[in-house]
C-alpha positions in Angstrom: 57.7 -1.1 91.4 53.9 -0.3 92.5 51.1 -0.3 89.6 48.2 1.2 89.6 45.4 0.5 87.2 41.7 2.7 87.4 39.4 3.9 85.1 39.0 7.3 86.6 40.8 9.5 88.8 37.9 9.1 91.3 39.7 5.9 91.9 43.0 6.9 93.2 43.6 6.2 96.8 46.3 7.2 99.5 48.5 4.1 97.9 51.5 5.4 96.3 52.6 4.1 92.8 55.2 4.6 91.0 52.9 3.9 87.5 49.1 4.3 87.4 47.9 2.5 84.0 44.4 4.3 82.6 42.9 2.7 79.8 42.1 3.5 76.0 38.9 6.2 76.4 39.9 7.6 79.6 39.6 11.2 80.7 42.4 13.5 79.5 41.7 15.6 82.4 42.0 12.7 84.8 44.9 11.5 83.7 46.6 15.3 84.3 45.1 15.5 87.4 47.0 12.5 88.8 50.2 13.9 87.0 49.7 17.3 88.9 49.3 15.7 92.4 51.8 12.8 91.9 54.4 14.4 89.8 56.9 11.8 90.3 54.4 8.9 89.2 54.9 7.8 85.6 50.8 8.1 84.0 50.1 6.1 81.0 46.7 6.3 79.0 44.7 7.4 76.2 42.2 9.8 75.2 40.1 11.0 72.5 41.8 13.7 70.4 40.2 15.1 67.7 38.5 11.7 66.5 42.1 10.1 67.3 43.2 7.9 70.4 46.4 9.8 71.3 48.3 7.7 74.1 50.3 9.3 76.2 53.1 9.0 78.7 53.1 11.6 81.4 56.1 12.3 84.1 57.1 14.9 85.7 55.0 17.4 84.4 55.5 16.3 80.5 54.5 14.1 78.1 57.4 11.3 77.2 55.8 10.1 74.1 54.1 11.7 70.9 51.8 8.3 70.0 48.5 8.2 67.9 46.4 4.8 67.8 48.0 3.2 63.8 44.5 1.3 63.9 40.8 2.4 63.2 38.1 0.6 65.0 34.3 1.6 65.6 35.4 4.8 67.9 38.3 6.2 66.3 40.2 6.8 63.1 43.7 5.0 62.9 46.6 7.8 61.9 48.3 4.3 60.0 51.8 5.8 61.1 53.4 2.7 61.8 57.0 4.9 62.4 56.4 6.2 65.7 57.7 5.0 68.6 56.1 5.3 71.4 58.7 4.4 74.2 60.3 5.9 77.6 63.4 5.3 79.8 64.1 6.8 82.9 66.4 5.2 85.6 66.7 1.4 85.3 63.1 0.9 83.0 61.8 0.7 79.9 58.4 1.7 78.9 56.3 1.1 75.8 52.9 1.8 75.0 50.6 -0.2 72.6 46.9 1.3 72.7 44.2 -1.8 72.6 44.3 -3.4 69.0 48.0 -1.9 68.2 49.1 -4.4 69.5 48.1 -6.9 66.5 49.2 -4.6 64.5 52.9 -6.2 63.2 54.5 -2.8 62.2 54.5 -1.0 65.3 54.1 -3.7 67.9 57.0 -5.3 66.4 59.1 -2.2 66.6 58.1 -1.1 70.0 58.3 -4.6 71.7 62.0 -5.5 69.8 63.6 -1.5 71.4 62.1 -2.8 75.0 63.5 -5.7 74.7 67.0 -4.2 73.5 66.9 -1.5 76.4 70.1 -2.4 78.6 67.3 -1.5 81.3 66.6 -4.3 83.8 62.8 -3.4 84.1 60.9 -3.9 80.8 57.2 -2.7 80.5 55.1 -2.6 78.4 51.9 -0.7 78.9 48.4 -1.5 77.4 46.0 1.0 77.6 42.7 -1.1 76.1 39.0 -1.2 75.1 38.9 -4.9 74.5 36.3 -7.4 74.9 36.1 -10.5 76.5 38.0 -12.8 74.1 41.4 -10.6 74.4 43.8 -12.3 76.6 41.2 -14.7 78.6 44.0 -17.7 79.1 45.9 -18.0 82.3 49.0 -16.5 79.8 48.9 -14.1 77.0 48.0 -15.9 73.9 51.7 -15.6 72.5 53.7 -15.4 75.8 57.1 -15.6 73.4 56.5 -12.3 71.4 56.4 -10.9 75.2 59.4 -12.8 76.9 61.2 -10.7 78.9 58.5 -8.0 79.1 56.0 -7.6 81.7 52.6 -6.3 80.4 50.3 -4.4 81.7 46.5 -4.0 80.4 44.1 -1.5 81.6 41.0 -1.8 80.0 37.8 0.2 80.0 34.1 -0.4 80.4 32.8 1.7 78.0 32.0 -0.3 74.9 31.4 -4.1 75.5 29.1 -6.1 77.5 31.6 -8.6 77.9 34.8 -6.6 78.6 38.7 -8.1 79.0 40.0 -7.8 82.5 43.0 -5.7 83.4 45.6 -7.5 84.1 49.7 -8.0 84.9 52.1 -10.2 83.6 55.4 -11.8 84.7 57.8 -11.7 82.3 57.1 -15.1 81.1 53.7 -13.8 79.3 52.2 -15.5 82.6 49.2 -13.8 84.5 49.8 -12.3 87.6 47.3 -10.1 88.4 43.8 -10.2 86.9 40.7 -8.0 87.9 37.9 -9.7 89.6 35.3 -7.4 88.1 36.2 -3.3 87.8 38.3 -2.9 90.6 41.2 -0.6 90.7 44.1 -2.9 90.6 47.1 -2.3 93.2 50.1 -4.5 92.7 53.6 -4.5 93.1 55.3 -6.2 90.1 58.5 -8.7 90.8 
């Protein structure tokens, strides 16, 4: 599988992916413009709604999931609906989404991570779209590579509110880093 992770659609190229990975803050209208020229590409991502972060799971012209940030933080409110569920399956893969601090939250990471991880599919993803500083995830591993196991992660994370922002990154499905941005460059990988 190819992955894609940009900040804008400005940053898509001639590669094809079969999942581009914007992060938390991203341009709704981006992210529907790289649906509507690469309608068989899954497009994961949030954007503002209505003082919400709504993420969303776009492919083949819909969206998969109906998913609303659970936690506040200084940009928007948290809906606190630990309940949804915020998951895809198509084919042979799994696909959950977590918006930035999420996925602290017990209640719905939880949830999410344990159907992934119960999908009979063989590839398990779970996507990470992020405004995170520095301190998130800065190990050669995620910090608690067991609550992962099985699960290959992938983190997109904007630019837009720290001077010291996380990297993007992908996982194995050991928790261990495979892929980590040198500084804000789209990433193009093709996961194991």
């Amino acid at each position: 599988m190819k992955v894609t992770c940009i900040l804008t659609a400005n940053e898509l190229g001639p590669e094809k992916s079969d999942l581009i990975v914007f992060p938390e803050g991203a341009s709704q209208k981006d992210m529907e413009h790289a649906q509507s020229s690469r309608t068989d590409t899954i497009i994961v991502g949030a954007f503002e709604d209505n003082g919400y972060s709504r993420g969303v799971l776009l492919h083949r012209g819909k969206n998969r999931i109906n998913y609303l940030k659970v936690d506040a933080d200084n940009k928007t409110e948290g809906s606190g609906d630990v309940k949804q569920m915020p998951l895809y399956e198509f084919e042979d893969m799994c696909i959950g989404v977590l918006i930035c601090k999420d996925i602290d939250n017990e209640g719905i990471s939880h949830a999410v991570v344990a159907n992934i991880r119960s999908s009979p599919a063989n590839l398990k993803l779970l996507c990470i779209p992020a405004d995170m500083g520095s301190h998130w995830f800065n190990d050669s591993s995620l910090p608690f590579p067991e609550k992962f196991r099985g699960i290959q992660v992938i983190l997109c994370n904007h630019i837009k509110s720290h001077q010291a922002r996380g990297k993007g990154l992908l996982t194995d499905a050991q928790g261990k880093k495979i892929v980590v941005q040198q500084d804000m460059e789209p990433i193009y990988a093709e996961l194991p």
